[in-house]
C-alpha positions in Angstrom: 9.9 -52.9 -9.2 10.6 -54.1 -5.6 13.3 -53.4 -3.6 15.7 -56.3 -4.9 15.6 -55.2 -8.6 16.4 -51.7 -7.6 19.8 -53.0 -5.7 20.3 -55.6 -8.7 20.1 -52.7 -11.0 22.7 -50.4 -9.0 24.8 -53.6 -9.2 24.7 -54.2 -13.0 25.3 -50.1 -13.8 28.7 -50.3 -11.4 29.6 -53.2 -13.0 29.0 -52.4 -16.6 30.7 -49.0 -15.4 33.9 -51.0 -14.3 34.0 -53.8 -17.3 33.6 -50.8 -19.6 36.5 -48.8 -17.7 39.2 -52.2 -18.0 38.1 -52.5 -21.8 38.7 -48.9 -22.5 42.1 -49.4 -20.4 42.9 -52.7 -22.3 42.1 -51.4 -25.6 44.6 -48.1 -25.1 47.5 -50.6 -24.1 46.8 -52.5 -26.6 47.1 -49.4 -29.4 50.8 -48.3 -28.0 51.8 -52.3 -28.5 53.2 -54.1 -31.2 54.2 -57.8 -31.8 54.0 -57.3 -27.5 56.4 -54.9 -27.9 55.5 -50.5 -26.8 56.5 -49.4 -29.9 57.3 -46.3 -28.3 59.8 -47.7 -25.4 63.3 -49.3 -25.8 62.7 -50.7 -22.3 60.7 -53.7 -21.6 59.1 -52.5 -18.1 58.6 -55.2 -15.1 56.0 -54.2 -12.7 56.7 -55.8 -9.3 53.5 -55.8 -6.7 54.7 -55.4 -3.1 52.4 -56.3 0.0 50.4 -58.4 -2.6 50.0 -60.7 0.1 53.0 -62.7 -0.2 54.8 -60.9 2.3 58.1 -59.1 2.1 60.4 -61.1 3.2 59.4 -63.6 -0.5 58.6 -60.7 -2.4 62.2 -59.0 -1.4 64.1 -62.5 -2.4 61.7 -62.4 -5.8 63.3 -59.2 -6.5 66.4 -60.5 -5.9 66.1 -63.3 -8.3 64.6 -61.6 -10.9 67.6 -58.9 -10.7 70.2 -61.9 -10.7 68.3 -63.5 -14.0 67.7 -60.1 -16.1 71.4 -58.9 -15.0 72.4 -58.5 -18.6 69.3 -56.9 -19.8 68.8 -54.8 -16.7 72.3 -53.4 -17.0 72.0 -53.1 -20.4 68.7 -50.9 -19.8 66.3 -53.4 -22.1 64.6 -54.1 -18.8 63.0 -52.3 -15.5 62.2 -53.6 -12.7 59.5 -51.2 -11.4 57.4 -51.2 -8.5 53.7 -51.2 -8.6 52.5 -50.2 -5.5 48.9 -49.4 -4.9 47.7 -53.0 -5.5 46.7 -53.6 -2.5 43.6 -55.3 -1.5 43.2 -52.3 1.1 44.2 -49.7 -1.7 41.9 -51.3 -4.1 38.4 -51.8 -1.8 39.2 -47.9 -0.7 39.3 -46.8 -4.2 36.3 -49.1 -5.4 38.4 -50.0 -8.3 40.1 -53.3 -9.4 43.1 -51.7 -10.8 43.6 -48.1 -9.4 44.3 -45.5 -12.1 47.3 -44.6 -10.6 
């Protein structure tokens, strides 16, 4: 085995590692959901990615039109607006992962 096959090899176990990690994740999801629905939630939660690279100043007025359209349901507590922070190209190269954990 030369040198290249060793390094080729490393790369195929840390990506079979991470495939197999976002399948596992997927499949989990995919349990607690029904017709695309949680079927334990009452509350259809929005994630909203900040610093994704858009800046703030459209990701602040994306916020503000998504509050403005879900008014109804937001008040009425059907929907969340949630923020997803962590996604982060920085976040995501220090933690080696594509979609951190946390």
């Amino acid at each position: 085995m030369n040198n290249y096959d060793i390094y080729i090899d490393k790369a195929v176990e840390s990506f079979r590692k991470l495939i197999t990690a976002q399948l596992e994740r997927q499949l989990s999801m995919e349990d607690g959901v029904k017709d695309g629905i949680a079927s334990d939630e009452k509350t259809t939660v929005i994630g909203l990615v900040p610093g994704d690279g858009i800046g703030p100043v459209i990701f602040e007025t994306a916020r503000r039109v998504a509050e403005k359209l879900l008014e109804t349901e937001i008040a009425s507590g059907r929907v969340e607006l949630r923020d997803v922070n962590g996604l982060t190209l920085e976040n995501r190269l220090a933690k080696g992962e594509a979609v951190p954990s946390d």
